[in-house]
DSSP file (Angstrom, degrees, kcal/mol; ACC not computed):
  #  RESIDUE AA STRUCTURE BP1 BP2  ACC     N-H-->O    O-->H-N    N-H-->O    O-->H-N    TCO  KAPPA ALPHA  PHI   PSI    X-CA   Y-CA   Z-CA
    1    1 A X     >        0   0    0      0, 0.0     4,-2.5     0, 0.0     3,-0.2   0.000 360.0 360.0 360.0 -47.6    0.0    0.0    0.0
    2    2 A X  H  >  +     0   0    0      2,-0.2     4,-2.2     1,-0.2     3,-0.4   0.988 360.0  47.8 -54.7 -67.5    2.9    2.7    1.3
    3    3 A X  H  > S+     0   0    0      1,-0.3     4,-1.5     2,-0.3    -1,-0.2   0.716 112.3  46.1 -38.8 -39.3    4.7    1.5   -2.6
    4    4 A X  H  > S+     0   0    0      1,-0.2     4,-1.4     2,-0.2    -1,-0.3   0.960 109.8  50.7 -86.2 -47.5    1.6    2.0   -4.4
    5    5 A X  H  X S+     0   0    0     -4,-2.5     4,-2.1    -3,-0.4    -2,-0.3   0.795 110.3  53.5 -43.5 -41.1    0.8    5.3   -2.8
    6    6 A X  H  X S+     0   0    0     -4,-2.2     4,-2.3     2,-0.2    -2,-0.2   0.922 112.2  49.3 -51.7 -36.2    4.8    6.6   -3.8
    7    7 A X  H >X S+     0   0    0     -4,-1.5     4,-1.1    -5,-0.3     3,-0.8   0.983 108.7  44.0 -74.2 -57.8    4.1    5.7   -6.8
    8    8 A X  H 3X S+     0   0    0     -4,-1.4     4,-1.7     2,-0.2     5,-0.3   0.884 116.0  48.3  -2.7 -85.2    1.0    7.3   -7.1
    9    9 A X  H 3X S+     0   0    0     -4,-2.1     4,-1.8     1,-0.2    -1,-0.2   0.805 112.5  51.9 -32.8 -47.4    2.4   10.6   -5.5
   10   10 A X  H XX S+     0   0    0     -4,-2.3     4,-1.2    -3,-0.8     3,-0.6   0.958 109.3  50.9 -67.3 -60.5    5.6   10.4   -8.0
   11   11 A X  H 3X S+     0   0    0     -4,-1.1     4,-1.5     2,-0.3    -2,-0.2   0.481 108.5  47.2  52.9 -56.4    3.3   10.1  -10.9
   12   12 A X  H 3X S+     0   0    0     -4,-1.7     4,-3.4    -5,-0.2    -1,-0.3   0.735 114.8  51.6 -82.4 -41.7    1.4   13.1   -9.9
   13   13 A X  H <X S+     0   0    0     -4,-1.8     4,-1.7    -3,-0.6    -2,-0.3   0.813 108.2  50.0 -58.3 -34.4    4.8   14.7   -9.4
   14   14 A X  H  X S+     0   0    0     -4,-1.2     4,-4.4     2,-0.2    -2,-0.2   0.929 111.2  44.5 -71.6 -78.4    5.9   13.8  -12.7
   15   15 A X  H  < S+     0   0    0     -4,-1.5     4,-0.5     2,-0.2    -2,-0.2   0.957 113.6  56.9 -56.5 -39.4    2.8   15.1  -14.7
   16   16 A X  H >X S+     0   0    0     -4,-3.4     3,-1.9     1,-0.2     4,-1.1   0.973 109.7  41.8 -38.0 -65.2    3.1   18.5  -12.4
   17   17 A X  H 3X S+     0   0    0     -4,-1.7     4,-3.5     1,-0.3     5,-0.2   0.920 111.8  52.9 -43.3 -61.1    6.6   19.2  -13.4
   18   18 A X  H 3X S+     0   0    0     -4,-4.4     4,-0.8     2,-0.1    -1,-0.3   0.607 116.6  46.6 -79.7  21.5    5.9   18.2  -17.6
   19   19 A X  H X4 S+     0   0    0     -3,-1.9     3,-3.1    -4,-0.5     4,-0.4   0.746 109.0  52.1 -76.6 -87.1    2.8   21.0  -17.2
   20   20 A X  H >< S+     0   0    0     -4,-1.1     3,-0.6     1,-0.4     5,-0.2   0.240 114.4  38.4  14.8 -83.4    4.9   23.3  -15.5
   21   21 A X  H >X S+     0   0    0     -4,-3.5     3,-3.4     1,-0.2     4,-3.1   0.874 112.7  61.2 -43.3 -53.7    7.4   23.1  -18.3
   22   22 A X  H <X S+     0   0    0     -3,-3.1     4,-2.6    -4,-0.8    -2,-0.2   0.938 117.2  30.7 -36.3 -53.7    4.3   22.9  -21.1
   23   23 A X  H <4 S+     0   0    0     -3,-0.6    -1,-0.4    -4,-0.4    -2,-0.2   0.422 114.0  58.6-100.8  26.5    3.0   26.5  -20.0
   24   24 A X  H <> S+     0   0    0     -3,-3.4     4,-2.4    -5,-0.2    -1,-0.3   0.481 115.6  40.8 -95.2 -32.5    6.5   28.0  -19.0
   25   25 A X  H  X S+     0   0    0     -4,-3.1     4,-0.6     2,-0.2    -2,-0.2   0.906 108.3  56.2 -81.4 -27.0    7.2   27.1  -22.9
   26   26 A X  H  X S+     0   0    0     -4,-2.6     4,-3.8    -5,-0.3     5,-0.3   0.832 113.7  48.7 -76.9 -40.1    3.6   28.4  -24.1
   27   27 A X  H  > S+     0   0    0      1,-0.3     4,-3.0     2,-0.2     5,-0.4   0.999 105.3  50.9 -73.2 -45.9    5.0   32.0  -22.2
   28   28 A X  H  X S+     0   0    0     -4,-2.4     4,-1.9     1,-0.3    -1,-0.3   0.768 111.5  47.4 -81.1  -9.9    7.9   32.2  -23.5
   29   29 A X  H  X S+     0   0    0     -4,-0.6     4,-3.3    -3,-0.2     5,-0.3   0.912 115.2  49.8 -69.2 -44.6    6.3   31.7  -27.5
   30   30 A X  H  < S+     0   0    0     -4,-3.8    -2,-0.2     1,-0.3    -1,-0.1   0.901 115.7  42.4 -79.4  -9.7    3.8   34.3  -26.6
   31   31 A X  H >X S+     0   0    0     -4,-3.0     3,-3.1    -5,-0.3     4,-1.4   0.949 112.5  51.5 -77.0 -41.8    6.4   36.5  -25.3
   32   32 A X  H 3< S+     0   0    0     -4,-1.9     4,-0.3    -5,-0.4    -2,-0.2   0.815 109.3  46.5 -42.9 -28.8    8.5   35.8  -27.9
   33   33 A X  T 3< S+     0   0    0     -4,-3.3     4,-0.4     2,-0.2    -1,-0.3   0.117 108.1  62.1 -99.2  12.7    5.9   36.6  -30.8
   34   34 A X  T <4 S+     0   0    0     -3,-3.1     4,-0.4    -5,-0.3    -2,-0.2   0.369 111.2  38.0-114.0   3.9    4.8   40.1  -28.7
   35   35 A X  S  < S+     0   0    0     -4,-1.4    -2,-0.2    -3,-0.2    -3,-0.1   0.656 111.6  57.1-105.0  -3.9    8.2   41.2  -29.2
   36   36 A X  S >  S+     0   0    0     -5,-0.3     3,-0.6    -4,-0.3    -3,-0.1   0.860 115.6  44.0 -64.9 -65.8    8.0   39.5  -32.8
   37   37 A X  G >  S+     0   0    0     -4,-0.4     3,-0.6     1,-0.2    -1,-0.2   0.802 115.8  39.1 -58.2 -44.9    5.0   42.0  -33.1
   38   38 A X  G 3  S+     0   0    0     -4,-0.4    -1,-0.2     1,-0.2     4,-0.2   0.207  99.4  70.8-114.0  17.4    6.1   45.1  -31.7
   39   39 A X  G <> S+     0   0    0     -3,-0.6     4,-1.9     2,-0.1    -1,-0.2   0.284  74.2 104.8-104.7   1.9    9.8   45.1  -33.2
   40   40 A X  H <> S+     0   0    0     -3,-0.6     4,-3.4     1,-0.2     5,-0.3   0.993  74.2  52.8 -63.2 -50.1    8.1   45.8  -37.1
   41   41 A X  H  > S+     0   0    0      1,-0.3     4,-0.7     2,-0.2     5,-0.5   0.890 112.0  52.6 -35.3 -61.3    8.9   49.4  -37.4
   42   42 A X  H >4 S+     0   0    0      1,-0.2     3,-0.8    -4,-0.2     4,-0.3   0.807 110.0  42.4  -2.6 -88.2   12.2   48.1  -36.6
   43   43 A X  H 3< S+     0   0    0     -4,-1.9    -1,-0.2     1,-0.2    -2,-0.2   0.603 111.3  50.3 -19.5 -48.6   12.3   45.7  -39.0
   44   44 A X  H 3X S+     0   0    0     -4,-3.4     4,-0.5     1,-0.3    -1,-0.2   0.510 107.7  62.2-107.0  13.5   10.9   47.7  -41.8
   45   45 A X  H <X S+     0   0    0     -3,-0.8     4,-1.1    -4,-0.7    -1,-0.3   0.285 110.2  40.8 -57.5 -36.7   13.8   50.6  -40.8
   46   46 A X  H  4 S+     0   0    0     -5,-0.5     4,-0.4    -4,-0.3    -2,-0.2   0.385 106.4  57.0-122.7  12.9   16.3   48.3  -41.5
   47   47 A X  H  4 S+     0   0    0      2,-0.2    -2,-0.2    -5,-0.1    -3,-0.2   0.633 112.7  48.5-114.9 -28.5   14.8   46.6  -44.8
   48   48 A X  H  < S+     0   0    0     -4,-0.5    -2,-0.2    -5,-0.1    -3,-0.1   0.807 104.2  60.6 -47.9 -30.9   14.8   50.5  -46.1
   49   49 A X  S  < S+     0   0    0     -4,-1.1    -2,-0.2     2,-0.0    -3,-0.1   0.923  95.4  87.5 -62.8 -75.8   18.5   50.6  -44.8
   50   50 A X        +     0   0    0     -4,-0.4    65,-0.2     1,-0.1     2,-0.2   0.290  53.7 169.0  63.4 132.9   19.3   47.8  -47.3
   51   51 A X        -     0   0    0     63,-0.3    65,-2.3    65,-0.1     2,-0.2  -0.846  34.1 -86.5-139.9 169.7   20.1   48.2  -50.6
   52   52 A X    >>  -     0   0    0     63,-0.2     4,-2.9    -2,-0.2     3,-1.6  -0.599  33.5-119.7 -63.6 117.4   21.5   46.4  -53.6
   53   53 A X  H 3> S+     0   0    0      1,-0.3     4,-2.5    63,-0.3     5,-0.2   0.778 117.5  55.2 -10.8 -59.9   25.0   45.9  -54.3
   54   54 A X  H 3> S+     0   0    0      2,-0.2     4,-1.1     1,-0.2    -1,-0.3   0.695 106.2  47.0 -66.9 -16.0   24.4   47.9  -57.4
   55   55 A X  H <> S+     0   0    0     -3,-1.6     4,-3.1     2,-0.2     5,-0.2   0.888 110.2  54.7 -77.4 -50.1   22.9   50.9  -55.6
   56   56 A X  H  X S+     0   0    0     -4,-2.9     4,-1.4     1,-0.2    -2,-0.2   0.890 115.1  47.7 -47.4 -42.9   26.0   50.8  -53.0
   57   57 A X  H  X S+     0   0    0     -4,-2.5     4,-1.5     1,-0.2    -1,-0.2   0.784 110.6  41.8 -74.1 -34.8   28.0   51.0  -56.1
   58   58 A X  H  X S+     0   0    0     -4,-1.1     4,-1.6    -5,-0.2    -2,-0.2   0.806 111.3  60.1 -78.9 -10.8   26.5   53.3  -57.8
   59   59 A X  H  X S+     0   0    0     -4,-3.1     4,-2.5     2,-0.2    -2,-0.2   0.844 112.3  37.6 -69.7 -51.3   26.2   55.5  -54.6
   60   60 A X  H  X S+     0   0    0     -4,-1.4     4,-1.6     2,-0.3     5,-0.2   0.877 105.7  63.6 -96.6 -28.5   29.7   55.7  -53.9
   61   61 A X  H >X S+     0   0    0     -4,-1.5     3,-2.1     2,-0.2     4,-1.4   0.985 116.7  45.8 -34.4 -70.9   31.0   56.0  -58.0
   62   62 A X  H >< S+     0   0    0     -4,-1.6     3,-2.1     1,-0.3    -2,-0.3   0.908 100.8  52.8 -56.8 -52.5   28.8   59.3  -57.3
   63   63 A X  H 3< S+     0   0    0     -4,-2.5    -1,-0.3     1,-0.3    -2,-0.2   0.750 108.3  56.6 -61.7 -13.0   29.9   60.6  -54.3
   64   64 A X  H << S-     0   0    0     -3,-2.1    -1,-0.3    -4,-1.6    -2,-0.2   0.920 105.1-129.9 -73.3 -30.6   33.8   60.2  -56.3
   65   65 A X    <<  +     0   0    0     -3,-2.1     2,-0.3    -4,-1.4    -3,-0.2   0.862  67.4 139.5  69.6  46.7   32.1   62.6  -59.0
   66   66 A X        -     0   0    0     -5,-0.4    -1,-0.3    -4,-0.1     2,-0.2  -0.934  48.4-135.3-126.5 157.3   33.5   59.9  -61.1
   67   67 A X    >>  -     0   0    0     -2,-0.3     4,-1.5     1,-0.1     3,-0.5  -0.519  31.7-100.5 -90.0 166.6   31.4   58.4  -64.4
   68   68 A X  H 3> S+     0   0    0      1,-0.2     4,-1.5    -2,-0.2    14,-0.1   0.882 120.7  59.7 -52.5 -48.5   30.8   54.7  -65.4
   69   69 A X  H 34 S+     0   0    0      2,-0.2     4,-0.4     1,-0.1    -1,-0.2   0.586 101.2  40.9  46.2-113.0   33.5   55.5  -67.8
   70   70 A X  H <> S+     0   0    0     -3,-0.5     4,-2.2     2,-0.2    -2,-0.1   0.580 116.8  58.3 -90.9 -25.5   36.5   56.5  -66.0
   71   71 A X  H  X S+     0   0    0     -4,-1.5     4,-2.0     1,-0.2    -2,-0.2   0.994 110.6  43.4 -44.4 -60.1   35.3   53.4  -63.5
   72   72 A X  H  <>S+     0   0    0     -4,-1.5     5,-3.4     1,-0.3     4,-0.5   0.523 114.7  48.1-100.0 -18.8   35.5   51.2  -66.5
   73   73 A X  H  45S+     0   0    0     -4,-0.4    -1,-0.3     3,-0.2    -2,-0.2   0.872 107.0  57.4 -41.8 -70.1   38.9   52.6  -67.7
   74   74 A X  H  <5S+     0   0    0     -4,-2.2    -2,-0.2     2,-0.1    -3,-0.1   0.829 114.4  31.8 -37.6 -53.3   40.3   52.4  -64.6
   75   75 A X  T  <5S-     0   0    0     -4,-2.0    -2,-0.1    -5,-0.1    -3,-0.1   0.718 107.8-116.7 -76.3-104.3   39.8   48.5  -64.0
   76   76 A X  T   5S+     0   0    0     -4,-0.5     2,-0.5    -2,-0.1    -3,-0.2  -0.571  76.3 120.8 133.1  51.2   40.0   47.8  -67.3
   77   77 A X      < -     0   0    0     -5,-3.4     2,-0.1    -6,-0.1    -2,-0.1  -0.885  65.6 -87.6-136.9 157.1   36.7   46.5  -67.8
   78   78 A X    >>  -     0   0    0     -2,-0.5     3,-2.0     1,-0.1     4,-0.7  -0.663  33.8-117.3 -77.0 138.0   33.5   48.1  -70.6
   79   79 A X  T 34 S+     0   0    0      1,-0.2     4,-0.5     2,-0.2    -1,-0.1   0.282 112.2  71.8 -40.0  -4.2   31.6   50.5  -69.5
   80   80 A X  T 3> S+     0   0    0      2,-0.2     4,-1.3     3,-0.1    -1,-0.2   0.365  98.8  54.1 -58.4 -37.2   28.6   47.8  -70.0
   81   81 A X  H X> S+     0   0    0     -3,-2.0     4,-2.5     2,-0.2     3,-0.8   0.962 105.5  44.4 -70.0 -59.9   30.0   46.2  -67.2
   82   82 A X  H 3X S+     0   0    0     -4,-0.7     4,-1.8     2,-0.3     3,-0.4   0.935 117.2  49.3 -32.7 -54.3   30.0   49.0  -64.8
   83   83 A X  H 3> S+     0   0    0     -4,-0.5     4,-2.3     1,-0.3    -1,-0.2   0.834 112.4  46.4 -71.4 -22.2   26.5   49.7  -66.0
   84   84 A X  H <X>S+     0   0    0     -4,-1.3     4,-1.5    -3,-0.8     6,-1.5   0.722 112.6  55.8 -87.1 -19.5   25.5   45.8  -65.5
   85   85 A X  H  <5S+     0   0    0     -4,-2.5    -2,-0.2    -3,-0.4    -1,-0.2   0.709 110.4  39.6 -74.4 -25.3   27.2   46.0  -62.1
   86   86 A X  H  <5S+     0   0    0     -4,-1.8   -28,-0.2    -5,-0.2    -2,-0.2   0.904 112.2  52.8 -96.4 -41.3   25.3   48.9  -60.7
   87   87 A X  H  <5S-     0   0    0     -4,-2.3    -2,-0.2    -5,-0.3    -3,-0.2   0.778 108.7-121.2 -73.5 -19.3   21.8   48.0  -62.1
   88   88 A X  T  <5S+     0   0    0     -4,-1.5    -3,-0.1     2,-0.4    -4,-0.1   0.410  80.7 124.9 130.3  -1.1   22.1   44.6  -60.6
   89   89 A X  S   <S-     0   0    0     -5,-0.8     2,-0.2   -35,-0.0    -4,-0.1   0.997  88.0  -3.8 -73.8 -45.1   21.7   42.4  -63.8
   90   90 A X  S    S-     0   0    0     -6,-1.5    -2,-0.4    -9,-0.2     2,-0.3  -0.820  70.5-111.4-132.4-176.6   25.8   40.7  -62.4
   91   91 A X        -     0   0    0     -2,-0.2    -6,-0.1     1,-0.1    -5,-0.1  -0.855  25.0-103.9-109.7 121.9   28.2   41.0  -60.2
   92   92 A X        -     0   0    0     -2,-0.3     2,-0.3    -7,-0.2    -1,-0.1  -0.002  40.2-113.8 -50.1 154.9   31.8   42.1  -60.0
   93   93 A X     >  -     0   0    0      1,-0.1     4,-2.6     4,-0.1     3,-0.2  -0.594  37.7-103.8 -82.9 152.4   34.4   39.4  -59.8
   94   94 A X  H >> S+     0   0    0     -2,-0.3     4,-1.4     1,-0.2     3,-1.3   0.963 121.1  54.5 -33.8 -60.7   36.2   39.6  -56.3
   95   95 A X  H 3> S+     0   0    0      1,-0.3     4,-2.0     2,-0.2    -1,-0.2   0.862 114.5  37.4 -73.7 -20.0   39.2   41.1  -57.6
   96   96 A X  H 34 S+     0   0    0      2,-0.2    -1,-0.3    -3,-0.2    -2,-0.2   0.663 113.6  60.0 -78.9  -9.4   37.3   44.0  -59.4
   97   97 A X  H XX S+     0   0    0     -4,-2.6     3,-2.4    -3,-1.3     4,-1.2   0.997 110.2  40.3 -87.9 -84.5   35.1   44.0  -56.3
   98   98 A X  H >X S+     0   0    0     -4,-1.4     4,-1.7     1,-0.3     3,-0.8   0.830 115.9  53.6 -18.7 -65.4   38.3   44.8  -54.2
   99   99 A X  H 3X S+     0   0    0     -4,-2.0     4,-0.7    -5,-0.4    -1,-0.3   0.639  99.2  56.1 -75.0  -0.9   39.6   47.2  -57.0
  100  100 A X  H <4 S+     0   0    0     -3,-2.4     4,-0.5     2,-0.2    -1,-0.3   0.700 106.7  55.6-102.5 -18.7   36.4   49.4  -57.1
  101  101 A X  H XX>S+     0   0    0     -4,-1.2     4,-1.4    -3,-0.8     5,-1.4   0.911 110.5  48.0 -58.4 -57.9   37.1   50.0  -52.7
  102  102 A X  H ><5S+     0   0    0     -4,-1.7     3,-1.0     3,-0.3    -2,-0.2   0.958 115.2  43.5 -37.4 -62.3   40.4   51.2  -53.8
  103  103 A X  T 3<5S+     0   0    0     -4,-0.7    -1,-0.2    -5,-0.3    -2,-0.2   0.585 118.0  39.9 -76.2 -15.4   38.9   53.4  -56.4
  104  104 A X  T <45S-     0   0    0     -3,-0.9    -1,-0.2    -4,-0.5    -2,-0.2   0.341 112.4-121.2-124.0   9.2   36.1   54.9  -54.6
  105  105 A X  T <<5S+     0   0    0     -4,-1.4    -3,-0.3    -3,-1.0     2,-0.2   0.808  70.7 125.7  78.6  30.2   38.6   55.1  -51.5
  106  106 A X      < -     0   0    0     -5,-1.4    -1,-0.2    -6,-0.1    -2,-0.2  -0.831  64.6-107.9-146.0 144.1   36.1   52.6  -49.0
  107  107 A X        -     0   0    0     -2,-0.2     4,-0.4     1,-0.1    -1,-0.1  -0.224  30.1-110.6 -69.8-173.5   36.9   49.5  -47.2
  108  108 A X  S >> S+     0   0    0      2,-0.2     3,-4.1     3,-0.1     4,-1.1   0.982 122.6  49.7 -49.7 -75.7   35.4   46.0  -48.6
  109  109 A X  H 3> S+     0   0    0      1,-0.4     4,-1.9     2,-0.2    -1,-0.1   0.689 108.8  44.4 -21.1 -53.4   33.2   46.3  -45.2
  110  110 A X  H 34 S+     0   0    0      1,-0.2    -1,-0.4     2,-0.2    -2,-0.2   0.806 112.7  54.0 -81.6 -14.0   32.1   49.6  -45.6
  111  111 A X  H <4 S+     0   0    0     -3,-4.1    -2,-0.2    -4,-0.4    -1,-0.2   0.927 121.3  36.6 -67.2 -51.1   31.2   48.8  -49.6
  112  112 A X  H >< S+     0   0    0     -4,-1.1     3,-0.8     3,-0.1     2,-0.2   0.542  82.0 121.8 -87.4 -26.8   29.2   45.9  -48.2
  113  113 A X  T 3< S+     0   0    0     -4,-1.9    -3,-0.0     1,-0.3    -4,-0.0  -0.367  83.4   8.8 -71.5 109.1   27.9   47.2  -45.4
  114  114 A X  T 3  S+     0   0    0     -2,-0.2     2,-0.4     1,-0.2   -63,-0.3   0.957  89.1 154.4  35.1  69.4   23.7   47.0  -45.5
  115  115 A X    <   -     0   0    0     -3,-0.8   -63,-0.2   -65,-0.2    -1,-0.2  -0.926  37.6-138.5-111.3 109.5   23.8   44.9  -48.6
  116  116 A X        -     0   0    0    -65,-2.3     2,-0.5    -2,-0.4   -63,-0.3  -0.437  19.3-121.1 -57.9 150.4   21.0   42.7  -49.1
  117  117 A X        -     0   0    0    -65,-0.1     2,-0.1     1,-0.0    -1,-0.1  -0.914  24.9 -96.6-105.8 150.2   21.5   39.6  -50.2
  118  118 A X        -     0   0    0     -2,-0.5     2,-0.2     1,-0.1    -1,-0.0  -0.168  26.7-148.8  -7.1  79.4   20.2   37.8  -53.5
  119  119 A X              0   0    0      1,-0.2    -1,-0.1    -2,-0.1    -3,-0.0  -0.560 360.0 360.0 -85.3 151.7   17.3   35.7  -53.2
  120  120 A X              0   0    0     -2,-0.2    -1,-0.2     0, 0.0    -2,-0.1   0.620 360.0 360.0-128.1 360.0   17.6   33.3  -55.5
């Protein structure tokens, strides 16, 4: 009888304990989704900060006062390139990627720096 009652008791202990956890986990979603909720402004702040490689590039080309051009002279590359690099249709290779920070006087980091990325 004492055995069957521990068990009982344990049992009862047992199912207390996995509620507990059950609605300790059900608060921490619903907090988690009311800060989910009230962080959009946030959110939609920082998808306006983001831009497109090509924008970044073309942002800082202007702020040299330099043309697609004298870019495209300078690496060595057609102005068709430049132009395909800023509007978004490809991408610079790394090493031109690297020589246009040089040229517009900006680290990689700061080139890069609130860059969306590509979905693809």
């Amino acid at each position: 009888m004492y055995i069957a009652t521990f068990h009982i008791i344990t049992a009862l202990i047992i199912q207390l304990i996995i509620t507990g956890a059950i609605i300790y986990l059900f608060f921490l979603l619903v907090k988690a989704l009311k800060k989910y909720l009230n962080s959009k402004e946030v959110r939609e702040e920082k998808r306006e900060v983001q831009k497109t490689l090509g924008e970044a590039l073309k942002e800082h080309r202007l702020r040299c006062g330099m043309t697609q051009e004298f870019v495209s002279e300078a690496l060595g590359v057609s102005r068709q390139a430049v132009s395909k690099w800023e509007n978004g249709t490809s991408d610079p290779s790394t090493s031109n990627l690297l020589a246009l920070t040089r040229l517009y006087g900006v680290s990689a980091e700061e080139l890069l720096k609130n860059i969306q990325l590509k979905e693809e």
